[in-house]
VEXDREN-2710 file (C-alpha; in Angstrom, 1 decimal):
% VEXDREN-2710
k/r/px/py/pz
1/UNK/-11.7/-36.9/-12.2
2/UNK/-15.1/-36.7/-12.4
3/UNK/-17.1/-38.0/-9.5
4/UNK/-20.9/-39.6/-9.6
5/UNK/-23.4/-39.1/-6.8
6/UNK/-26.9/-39.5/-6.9
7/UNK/-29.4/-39.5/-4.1
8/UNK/-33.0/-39.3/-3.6
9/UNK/-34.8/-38.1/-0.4
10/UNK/-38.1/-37.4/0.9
11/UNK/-39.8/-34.5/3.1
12/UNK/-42.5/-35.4/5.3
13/UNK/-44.3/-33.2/8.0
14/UNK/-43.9/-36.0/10.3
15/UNK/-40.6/-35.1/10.3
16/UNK/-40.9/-31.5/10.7
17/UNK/-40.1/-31.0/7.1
18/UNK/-41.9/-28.6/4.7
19/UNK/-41.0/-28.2/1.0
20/UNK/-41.3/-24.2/1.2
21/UNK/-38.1/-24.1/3.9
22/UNK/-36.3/-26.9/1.5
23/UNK/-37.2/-24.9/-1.5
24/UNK/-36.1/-21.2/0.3
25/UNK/-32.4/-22.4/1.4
26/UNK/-31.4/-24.4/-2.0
27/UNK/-33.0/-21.5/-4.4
28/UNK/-31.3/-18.6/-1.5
29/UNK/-35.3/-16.7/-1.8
30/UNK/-37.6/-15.9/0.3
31/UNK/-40.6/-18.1/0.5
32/UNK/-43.8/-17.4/2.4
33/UNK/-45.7/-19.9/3.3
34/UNK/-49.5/-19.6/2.7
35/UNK/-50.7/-22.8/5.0
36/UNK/-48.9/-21.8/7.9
37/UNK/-47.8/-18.0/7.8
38/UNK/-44.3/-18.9/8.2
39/UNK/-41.6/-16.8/6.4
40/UNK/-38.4/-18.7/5.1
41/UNK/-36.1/-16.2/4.4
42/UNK/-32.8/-17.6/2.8
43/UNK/-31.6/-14.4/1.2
44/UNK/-28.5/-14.0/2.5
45/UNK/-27.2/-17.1/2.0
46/UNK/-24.2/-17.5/-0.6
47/UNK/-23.1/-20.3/-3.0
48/UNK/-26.5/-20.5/-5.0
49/UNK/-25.3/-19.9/-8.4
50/UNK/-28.6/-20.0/-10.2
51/UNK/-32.4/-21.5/-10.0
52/UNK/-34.8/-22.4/-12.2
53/UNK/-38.0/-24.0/-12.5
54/UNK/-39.4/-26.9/-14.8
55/UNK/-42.7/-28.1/-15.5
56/UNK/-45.0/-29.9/-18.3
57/UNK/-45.8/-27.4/-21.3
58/UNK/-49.8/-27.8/-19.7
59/UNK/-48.5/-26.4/-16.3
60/UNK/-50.5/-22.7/-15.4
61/UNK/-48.0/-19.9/-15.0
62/UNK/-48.0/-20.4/-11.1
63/UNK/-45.8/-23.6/-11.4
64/UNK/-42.4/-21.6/-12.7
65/UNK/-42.7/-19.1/-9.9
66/UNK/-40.6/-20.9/-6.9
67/UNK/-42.8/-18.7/-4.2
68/UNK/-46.3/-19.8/-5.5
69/UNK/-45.5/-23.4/-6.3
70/UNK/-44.2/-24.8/-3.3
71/UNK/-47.0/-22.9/-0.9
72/UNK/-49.2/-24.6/-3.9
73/UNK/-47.8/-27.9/-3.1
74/UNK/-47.9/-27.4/0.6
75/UNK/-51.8/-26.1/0.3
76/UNK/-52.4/-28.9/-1.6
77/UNK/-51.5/-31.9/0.7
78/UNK/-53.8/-32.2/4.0
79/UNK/-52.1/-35.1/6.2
80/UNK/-50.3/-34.7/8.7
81/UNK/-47.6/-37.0/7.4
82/UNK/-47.9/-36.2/4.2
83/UNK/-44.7/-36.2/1.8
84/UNK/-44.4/-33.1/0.7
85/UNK/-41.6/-32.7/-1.8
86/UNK/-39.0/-35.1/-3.3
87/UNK/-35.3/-34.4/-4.1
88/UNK/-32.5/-35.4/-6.5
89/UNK/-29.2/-34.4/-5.2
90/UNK/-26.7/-35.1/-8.2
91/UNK/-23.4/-34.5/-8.5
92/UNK/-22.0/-31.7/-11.1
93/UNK/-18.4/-32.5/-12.8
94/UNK/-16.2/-30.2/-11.9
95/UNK/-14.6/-30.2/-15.1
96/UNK/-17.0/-28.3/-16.8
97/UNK/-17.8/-24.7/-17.0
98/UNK/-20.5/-23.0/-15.6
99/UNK/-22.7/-22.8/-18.6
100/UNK/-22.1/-26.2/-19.3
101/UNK/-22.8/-27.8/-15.5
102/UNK/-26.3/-24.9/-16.3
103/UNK/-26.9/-27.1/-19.1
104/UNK/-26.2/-30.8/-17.6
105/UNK/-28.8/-30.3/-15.1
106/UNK/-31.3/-28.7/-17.2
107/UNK/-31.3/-31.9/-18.7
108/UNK/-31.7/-33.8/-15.9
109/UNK/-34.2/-32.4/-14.8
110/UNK/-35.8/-32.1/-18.4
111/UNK/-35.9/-36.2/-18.7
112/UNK/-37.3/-36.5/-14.9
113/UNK/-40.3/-34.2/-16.2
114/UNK/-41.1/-36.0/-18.9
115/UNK/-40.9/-39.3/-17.5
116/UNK/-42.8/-38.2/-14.6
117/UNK/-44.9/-35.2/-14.9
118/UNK/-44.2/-33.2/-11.9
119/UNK/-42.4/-29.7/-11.2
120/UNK/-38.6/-29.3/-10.4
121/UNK/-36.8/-26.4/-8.9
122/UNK/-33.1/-27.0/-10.0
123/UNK/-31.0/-25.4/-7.5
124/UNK/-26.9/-25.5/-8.7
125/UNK/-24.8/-24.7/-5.9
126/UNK/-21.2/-24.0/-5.8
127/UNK/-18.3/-25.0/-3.5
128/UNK/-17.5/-22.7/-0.6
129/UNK/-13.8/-23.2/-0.3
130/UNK/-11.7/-21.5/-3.4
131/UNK/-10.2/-24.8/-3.9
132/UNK/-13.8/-26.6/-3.8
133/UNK/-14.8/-29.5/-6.3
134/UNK/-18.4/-29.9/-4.9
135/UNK/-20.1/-28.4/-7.6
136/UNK/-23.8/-29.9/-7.2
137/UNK/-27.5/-29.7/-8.1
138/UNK/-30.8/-29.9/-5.6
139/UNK/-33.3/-31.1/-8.0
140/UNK/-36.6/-30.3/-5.5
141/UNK/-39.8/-31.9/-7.2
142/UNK/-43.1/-31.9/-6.4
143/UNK/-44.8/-35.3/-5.3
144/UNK/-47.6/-34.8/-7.7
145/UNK/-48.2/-34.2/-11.0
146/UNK/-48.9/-31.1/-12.6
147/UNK/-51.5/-30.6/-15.5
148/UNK/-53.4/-27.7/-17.0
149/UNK/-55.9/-28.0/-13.8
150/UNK/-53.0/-27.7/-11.3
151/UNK/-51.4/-30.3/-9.1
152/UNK/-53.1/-33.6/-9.5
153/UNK/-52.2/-37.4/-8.3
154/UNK/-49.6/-38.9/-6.7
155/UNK/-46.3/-40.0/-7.9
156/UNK/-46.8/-43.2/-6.1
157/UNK/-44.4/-45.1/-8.6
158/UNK/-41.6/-43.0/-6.6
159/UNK/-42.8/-44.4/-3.0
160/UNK/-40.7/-47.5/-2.7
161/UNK/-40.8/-51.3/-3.5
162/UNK/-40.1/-53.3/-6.3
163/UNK/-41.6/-50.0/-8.6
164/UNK/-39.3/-47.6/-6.4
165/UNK/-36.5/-49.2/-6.7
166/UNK/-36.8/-50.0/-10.0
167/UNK/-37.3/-46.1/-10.8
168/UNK/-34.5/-44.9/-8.6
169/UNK/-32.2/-47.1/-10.7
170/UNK/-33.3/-45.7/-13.9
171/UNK/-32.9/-42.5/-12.5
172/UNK/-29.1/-43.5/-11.6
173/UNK/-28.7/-44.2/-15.2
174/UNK/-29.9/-41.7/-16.7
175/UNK/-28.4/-39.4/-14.7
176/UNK/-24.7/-41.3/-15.3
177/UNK/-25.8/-41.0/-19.4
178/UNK/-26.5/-37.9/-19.5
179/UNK/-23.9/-36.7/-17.4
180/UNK/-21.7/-38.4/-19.8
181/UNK/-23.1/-37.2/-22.7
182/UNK/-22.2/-33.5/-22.0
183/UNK/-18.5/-34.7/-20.5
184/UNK/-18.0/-35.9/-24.0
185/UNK/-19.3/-33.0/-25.5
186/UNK/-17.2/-30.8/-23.7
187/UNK/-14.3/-32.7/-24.8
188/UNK/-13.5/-34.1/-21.2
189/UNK/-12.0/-38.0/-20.8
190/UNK/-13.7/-38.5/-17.6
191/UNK/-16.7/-40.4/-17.2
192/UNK/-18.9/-41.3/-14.5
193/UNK/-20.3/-44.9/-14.0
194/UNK/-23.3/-45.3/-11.5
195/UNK/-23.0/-48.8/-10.9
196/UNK/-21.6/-50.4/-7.3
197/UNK/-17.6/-50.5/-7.4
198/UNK/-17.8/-54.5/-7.2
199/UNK/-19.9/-54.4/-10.6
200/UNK/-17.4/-52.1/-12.4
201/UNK/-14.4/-54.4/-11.1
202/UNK/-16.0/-57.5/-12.3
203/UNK/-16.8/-56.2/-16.0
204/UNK/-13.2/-54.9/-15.7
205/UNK/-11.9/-58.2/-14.6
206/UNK/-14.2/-59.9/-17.3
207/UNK/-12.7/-58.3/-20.1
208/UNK/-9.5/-59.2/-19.1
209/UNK/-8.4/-55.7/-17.3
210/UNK/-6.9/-56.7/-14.2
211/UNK/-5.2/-53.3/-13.4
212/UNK/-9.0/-52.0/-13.9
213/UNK/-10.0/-54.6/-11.8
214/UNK/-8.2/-54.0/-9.1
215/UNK/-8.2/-50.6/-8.9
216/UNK/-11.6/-50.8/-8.6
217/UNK/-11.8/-53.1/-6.2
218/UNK/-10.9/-50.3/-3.6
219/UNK/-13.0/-50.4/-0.1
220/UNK/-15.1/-47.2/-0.4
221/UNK/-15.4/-44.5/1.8
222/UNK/-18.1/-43.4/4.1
223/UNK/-20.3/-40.6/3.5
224/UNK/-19.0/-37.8/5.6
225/UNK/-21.7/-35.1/5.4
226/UNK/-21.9/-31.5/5.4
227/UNK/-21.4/-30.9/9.1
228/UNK/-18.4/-33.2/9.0
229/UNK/-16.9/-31.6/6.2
230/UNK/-17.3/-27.8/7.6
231/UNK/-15.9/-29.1/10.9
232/UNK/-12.5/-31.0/8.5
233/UNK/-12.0/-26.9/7.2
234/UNK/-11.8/-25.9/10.5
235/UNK/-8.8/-28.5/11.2
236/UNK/-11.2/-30.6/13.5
237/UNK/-11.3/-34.3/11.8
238/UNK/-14.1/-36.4/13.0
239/UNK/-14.2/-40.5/13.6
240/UNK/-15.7/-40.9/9.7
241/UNK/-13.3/-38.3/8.4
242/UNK/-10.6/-40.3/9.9
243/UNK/-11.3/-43.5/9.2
244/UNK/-12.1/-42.2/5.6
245/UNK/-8.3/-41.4/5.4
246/UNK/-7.2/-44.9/7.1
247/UNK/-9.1/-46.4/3.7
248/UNK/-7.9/-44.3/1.6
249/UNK/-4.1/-45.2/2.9
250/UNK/-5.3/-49.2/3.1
251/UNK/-6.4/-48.6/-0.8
252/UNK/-3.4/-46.9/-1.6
253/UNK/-1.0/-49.7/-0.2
254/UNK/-3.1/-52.2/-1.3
255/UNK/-3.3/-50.8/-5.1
256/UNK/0.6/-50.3/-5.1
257/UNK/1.7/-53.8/-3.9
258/UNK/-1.4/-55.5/-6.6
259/UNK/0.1/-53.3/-9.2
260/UNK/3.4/-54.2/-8.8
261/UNK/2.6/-57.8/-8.4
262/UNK/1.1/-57.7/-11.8
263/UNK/3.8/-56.0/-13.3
264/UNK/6.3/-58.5/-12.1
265/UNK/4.0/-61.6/-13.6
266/UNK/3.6/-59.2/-16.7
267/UNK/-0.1/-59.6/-16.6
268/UNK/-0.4/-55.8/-16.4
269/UNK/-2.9/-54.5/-19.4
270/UNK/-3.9/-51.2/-19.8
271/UNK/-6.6/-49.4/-18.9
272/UNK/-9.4/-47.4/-20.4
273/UNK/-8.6/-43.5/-20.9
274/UNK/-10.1/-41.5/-18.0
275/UNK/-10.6/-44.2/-15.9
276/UNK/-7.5/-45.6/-14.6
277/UNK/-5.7/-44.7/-10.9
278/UNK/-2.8/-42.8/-13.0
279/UNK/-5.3/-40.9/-14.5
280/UNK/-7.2/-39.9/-11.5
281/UNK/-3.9/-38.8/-9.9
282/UNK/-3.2/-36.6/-13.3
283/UNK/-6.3/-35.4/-13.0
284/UNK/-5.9/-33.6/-9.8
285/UNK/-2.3/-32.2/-9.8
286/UNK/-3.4/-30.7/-13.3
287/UNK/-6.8/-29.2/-12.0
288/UNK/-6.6/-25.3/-12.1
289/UNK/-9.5/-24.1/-10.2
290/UNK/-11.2/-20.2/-10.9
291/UNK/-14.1/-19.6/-9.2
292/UNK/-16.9/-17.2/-10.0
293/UNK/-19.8/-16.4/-7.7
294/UNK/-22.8/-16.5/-9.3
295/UNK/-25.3/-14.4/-9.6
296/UNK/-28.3/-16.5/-7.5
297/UNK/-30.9/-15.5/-10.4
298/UNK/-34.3/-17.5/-11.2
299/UNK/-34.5/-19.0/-14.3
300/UNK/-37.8/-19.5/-15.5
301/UNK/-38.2/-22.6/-18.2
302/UNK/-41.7/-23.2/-20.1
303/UNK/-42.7/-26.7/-20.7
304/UNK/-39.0/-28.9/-21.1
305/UNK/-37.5/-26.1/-22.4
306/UNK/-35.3/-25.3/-25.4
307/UNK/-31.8/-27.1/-27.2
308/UNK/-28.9/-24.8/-26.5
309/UNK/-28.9/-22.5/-29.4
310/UNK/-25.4/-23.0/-31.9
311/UNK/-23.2/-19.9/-31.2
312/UNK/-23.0/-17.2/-33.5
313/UNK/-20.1/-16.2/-35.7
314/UNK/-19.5/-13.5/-33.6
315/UNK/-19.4/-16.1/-30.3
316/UNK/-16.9/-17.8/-32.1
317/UNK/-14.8/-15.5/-33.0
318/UNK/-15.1/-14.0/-29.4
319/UNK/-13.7/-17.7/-28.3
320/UNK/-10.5/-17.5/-30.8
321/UNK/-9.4/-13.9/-29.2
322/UNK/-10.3/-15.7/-25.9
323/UNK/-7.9/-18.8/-26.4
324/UNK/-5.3/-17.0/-27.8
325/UNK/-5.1/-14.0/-24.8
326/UNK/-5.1/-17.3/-22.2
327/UNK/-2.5/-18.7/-24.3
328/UNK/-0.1/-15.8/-24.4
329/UNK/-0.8/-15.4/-20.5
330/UNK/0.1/-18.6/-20.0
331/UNK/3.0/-18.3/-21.6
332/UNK/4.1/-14.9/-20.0
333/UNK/4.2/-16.7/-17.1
334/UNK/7.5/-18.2/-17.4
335/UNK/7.3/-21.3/-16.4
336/UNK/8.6/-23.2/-18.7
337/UNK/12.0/-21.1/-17.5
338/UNK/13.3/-24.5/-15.6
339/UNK/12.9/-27.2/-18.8
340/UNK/15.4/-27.7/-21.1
341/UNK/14.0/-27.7/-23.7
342/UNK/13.8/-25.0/-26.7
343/UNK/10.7/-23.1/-27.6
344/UNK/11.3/-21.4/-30.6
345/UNK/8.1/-22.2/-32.4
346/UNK/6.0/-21.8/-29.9
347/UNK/7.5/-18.7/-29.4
348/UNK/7.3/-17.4/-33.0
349/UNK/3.9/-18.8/-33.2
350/UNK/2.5/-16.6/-29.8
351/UNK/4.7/-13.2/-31.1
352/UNK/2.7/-12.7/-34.2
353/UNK/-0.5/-14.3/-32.7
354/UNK/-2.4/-11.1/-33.6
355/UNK/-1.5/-11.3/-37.4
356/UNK/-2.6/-14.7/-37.1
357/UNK/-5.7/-14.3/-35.4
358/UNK/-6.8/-11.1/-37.7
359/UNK/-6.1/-14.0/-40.7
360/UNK/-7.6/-17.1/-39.4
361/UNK/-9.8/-16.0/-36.9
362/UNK/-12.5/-17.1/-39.1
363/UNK/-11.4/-20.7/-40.0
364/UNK/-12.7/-23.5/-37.5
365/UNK/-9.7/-25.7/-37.4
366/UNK/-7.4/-22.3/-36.3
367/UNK/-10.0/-21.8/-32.8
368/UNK/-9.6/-26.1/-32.6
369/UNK/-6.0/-25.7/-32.4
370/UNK/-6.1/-22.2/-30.4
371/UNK/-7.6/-24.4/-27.5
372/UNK/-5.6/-27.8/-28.3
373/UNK/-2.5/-25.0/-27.5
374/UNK/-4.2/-24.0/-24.7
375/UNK/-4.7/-27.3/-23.5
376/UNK/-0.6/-28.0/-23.9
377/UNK/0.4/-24.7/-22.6
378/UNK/-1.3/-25.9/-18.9
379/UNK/0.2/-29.7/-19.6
380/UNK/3.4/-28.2/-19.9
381/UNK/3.4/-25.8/-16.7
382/UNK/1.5/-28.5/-14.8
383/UNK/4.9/-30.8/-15.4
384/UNK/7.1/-28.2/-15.2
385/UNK/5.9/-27.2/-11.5
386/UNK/5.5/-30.7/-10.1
387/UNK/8.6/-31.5/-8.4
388/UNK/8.0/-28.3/-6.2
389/UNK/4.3/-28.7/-5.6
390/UNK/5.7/-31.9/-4.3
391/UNK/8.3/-30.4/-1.9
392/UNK/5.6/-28.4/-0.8
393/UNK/3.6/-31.1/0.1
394/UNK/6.4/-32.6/1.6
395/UNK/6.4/-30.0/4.3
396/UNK/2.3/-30.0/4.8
397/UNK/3.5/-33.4/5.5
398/UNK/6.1/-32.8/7.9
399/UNK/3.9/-30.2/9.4
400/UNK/0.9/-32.9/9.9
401/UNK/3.6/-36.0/11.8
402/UNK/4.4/-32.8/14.2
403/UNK/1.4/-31.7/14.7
404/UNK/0.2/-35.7/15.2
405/UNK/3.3/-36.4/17.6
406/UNK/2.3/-33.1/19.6
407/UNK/-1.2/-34.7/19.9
408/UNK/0.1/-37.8/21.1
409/UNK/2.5/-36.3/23.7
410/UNK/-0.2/-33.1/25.0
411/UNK/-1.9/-36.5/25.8
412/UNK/-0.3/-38.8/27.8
413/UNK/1.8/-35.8/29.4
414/UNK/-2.1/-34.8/30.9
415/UNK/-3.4/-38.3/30.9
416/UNK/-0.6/-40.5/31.8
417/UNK/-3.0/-43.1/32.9
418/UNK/-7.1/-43.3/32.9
419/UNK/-8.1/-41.2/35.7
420/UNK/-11.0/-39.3/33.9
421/UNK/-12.2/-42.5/32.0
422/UNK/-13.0/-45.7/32.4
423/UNK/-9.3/-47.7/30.9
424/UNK/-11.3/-49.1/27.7
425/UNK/-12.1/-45.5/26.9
426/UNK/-8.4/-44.6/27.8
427/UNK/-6.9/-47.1/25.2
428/UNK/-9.6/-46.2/22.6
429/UNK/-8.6/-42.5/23.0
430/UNK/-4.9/-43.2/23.4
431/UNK/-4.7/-45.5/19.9
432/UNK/-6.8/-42.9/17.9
433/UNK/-3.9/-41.0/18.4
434/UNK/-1.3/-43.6/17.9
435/UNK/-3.0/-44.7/14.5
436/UNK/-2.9/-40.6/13.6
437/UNK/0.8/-40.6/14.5
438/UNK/1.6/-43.7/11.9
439/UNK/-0.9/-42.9/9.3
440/UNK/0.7/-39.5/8.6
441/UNK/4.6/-40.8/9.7
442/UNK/3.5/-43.0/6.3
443/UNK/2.4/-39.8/4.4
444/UNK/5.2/-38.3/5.5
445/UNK/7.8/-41.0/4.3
446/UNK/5.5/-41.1/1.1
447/UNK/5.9/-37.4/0.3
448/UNK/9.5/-37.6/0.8
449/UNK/10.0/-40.2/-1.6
450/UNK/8.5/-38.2/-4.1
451/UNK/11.2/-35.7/-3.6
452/UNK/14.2/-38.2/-4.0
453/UNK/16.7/-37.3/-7.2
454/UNK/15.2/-40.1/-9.3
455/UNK/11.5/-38.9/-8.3
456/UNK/12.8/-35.0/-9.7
457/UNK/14.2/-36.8/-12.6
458/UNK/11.2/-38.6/-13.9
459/UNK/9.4/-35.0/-13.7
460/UNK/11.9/-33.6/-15.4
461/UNK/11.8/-36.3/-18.3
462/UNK/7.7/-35.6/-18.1
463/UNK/8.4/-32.2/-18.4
464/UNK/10.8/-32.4/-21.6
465/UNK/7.9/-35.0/-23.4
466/UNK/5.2/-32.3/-22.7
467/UNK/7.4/-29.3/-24.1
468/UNK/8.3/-32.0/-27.0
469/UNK/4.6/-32.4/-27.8
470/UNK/3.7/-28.1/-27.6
471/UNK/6.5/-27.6/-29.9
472/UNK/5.2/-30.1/-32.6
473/UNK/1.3/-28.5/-32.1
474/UNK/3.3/-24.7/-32.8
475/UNK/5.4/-26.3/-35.7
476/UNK/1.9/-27.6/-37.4
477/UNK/0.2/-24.4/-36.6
478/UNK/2.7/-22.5/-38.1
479/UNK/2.8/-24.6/-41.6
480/UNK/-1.0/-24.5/-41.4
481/UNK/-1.3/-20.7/-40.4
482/UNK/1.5/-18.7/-41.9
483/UNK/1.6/-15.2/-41.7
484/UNK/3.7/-13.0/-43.5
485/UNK/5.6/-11.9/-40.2
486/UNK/6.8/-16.0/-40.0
487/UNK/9.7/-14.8/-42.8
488/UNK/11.2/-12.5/-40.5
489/UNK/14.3/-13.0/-38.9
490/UNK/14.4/-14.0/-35.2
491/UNK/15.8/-11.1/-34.2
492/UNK/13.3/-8.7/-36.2
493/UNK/10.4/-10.8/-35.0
494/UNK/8.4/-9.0/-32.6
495/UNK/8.1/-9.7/-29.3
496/UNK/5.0/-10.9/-27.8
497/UNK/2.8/-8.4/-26.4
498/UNK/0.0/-8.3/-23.5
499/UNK/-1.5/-5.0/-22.9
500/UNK/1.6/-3.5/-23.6
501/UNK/4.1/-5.0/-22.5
502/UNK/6.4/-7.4/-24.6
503/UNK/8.6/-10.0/-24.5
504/UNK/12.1/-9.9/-26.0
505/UNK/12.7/-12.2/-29.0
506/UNK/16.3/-14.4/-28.9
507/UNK/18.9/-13.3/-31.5
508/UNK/19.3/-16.2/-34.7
509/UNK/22.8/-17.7/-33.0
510/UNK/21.1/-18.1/-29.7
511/UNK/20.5/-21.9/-29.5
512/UNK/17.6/-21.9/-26.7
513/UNK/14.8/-19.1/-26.4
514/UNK/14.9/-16.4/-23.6
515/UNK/12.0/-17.5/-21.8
516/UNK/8.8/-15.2/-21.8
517/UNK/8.8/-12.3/-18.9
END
């Protein structure tokens, strides 16, 4: 599920702060500052998956070259608590691809140039954990504006009061719209919203949504920052990071007993596609992360730059071949091993996927429907490997209690009573503990009852309903593409084949598919 965050800070050499060093780390470059002689050498610093700079078409050359324009910007202010730079740090949906998250906050940063005349370094950075979702964007801007002449006045609008507030929350919105926009051109449900949770819940509860309503109506969580964060890898969970998961438990109970509440009065109405709490939680069990490390290259932008070009015949072609190798590598997987369920058109439809692609591959609705397989290919194994992505978090589970019970135990075996603190400090030390212990005795009892028989049989029901709906996209597919190949008998058909290797076809009187393998 996509997530919105937007945030606008200042630099000011009061604090210490100087936009060449803030510009260096987010862009990974090294930046020599002219005004002081200082080197800021972030070179070898990963996650920066690419920069670029954008500034009005009047700007001279110097304003697209990170290294000139931020010892420009630093020349060109002469208090000692002068701002010096100002920065959007916005949120990039995981959901889409790296191109398209490229795109998103080029125009971002396009609209806050136009609107306000200055220069932006966009800076996209990338998660550093392989099972990351904090894709994000360091939008560093200069606090004046930029003409033909050079860097000119203020940006005072941007300062604070009535006007600066007024432009942060256009800034929130447009951000959230435009954001939006390019979910929806991507062809993702999710959408962001940048308006307070209470504001969402009462439109919700306006319309007449209560599950909305109340879903929304969740206490949110603290902040927990980067140093937090790197210290929660490490296994270390600080007081926010701990009280973040208390809320999260609180406004999982809380949800649960509302929902079923309003399921018993019947007053349950449905919610809006992509943003309800079931969809949230399909979200992330279905999320199949890849990560690439990006280059870390500048990208230099005239003026407010260009639309994204239309891809070329050839790009589109290349995308068919694309979808239909992921397809077949999906299916070679053999996941789909454990439903029962039969697969014979999908099957047939994958074994002569070259013929078809040689055919078709130059018909728009075939590469539409390539994906739209795709898509139900990754539905299907998502369901099909639920129940034992459950067990396994069953035992994270039962791993966390023990390791929580240890805690508790290690603790008062050394402390039995407050000897090296004052007995307030004992008791706040010895129920942090004691909350840790029940919080994850709860996850625990949670995790197992999503591994009880009628849990496993749900999945299994989801399971069959997804491998239902792939075999109806093959069966239209193969009426809409038909190949000559489709007349042969099952066992002529070929099998399917991946670099070489194939996949044995069933015989006509078997009554289920051999799986793929």
């Amino acid at each position: 599920m996509a997530i919105y965050h937007t945030r606008v800070k200042t630099f000011s050499r009061s604090q210490g702060h100087a936009s060449t060093a803030a510009a260096a780390y987010r862009a990974g470059l090294l930046i020599i500052d002219t005004r002081t002689g200082l080197k800021h050498d972030y070179r070898r610093r990963g996650g920066v998956v690419e920069t670029r700079c954008i500034a009005p078409d009047e700007a001279p050359d110097w304003a697209f070259d990170p290294c000139e324009l931020w010892s420009a910007a630093e020349a060109s202010e002469k208090r000692k608590d002068a701002t010096v730079a100002r920065e959007f740090e916005i949120a990039l949906p995981h959901e889409l691809t790296d191109e398209e998250r490229s795109d998103l906050t080029a125009a971002i940063a396009r609209a806050l140039v136009e609107r306000y005349r200055f220069a932006i370094q966009a800076s996209i950075h990338e998660p550093q954990t392989p099972d990351g979702l904090n894709y994000h964007a360091h939008l560093l801007a200069t606090t004046r504006r930029v003409g033909d002449a050079g860097l000119a006045d203020k940006t005072r609008e941007l300062d604070g009061g009535p006007s600066g507030r007024g432009e942060v929350e256009w800034i929130r919105e447009m951000v959230a719209r435009t954001t939006n926009e390019h979910l929806a051109a991507a062809q993702v449900q999710a959408r962001v919203d940048h308006r307070s949770l209470k504001a969402q819940a009462a439109e919700a509860a306006a319309n007449g949504d209560e599950a909305a309503a109340l879903s929304l109506s969740r206490e949110p969580t603290e902040h927990v920052g980067k140093d937090a964060t790197a210290l929660h890898r490490k296994g270390v969970d600080c007081d926010r990071t701990k009280a973040n998961q208390e809320i999260a438990i609180d406004n999982e109970t809380q949800w649960d007993e509302a929902l079923a509440q309003l399921e018993g009065e019947g007053r349950l109405q449905p919610t809006s596609a992509g943003h309800s709490h079931g969809q949230a939680k399909r979200d992330r069990a279905a999320l199949v992360l890849a990560p690439v490390q990006g280059d870390g290259h500048i990208r230099v932008v005239r003026g407010l730059g260009s639309a994204k070009p239309k891809a070329t015949t050839g790009e589109k072609h290349q995308a068919t071949r694309t979808a239909l190798a992921e397809a077949i590598a999906l299916w070679r997987e053999n996941f789909v091993a454990g439903i029962d369920a039969s697969f014979k058109a999908t099957t047939q439809l994958l074994a002569h996927g070259a013929e078809r692609l040689a055919r078709f591959v130059h018909v728009s609705s075939f590469r539409a429907d390539m994906s739209s397989l795709v898509k139900h290919l990754k539905r299907v194994k998502h369901d099909a490997l639920r129940f034992k992505r459950r067990m396994a978090a069953e035992a994270r589970a039962k791993h966390l209690l023990h390791q929580a019970e240890f805690a508790l135990e290690q603790f008062e075996g050394e402390h039995p009573r407050p000897a090296m603190w004052s007995r307030p400090e004992w008791s706040k030390r010895r129920a942090r503990r004691l909350r840790a212990v029940q919080s994850r005795r709860d996850g625990y009892r949670r995790a197992r009852m999503a591994t009880e028989p009628e849990a496993q049989r749900d999945y299994e029901a989801a399971a069959r309903a997804s491998a239902e709906q792939l075999e109806a996209l093959s069966r239209r597919m193969l009426t809409r593409y038909p190949v000559p190949s489709d007349q042969e008998k099952p066992a002529e058909a070929k099998a399917i084949e991946v670099q070489g290797q194939g996949a044995a076809e069933p015989s006509a009187d078997t009554p289920k598919v051999v799986r793929p393998g």
